[in-house]
C-alpha positions in Angstrom: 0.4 55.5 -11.3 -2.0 53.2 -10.0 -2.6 51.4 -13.1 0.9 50.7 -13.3 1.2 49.6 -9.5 -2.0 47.1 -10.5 -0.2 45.9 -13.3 2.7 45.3 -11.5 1.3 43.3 -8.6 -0.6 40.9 -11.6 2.4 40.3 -13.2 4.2 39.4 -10.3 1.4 37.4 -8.9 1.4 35.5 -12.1 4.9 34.8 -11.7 5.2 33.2 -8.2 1.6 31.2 -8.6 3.7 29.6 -11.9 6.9 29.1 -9.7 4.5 27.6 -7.5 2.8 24.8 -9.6 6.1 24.0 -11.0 7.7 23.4 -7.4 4.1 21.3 -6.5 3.9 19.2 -9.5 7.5 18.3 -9.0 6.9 17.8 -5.4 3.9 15.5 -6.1 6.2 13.2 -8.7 9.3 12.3 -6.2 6.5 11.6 -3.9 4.9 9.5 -5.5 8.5 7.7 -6.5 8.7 7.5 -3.3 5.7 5.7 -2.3 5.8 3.1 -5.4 9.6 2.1 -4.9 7.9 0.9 -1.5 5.4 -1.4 -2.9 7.6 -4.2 -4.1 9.6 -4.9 -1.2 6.4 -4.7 1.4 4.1 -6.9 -1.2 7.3 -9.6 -0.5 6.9 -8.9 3.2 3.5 -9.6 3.1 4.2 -12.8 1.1 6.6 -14.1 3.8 3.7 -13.6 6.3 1.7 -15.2 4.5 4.3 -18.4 4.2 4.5 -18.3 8.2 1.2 -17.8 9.0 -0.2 -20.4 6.4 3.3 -23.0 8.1 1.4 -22.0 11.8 -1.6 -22.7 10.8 -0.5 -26.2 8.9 0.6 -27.0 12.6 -2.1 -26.4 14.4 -4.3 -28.3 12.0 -2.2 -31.5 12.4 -2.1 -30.6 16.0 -5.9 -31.0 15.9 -6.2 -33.7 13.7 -4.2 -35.8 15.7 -5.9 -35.5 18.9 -9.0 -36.0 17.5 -10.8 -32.9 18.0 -14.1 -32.5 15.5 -13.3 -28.5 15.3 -10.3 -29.3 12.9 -12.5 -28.8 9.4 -13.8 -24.9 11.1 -9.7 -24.3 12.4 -8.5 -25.4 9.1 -10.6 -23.0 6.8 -9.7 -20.1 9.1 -6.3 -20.2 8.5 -6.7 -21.1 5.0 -9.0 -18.4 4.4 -6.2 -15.8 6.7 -3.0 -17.0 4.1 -5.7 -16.4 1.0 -6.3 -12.9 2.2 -2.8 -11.9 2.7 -2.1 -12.8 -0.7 -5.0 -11.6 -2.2 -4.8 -8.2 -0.2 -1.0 -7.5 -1.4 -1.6 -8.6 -5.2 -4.9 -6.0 -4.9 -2.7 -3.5 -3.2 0.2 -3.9 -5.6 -2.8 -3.4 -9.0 -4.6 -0.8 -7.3 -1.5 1.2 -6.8 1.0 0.5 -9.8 
């Protein structure tokens, strides 16, 4: 009788830990749909901020320049060097996650 209530118990702990990974794996996949159907549009958000940040900073710069100020070389890298990240940061993003 006990053998049988063992047996029992295996066979239905086999069948719910199978039900289980099934319902997990399938789980995992829309998921991860989910999180890669993302990607696109926010690597094109992070392109348009880019565009205004590097317009901003093409302001200032000629803002600078044209009053004269010897800082202009240091502001101008900084905002180059902000747009180059942005890019740089959603292409990697984009790779790294696709």
């Amino acid at each position: 009788m006990k053998r049988k209530i063992y047996v029992l118990s295996a066979v239905l702990f086999a069948a719910v830990s199978t039900f289980a990974q099934g319902n997990g794996i399938g789980g995992i996949t829309e998921a991860t749909n989910m999180v890669t159907s993302y990607f696109d549009p926010g690597t094109k958000l992070i392109y348009a901020i880019g565009a205004v940040v590097g317009l901003i900073g093409g302001i200032k710069v000629y803002n600078k320049f044209s009053s004269g100020d010897p800082d202009t070389g240091k502001t101008a890298a900084s905002w180059f060097g902000a747009c180059i990240f942005l890019i740089v940061a959603a292409t990697i993003l984009r790779s790294f996650f696709l």
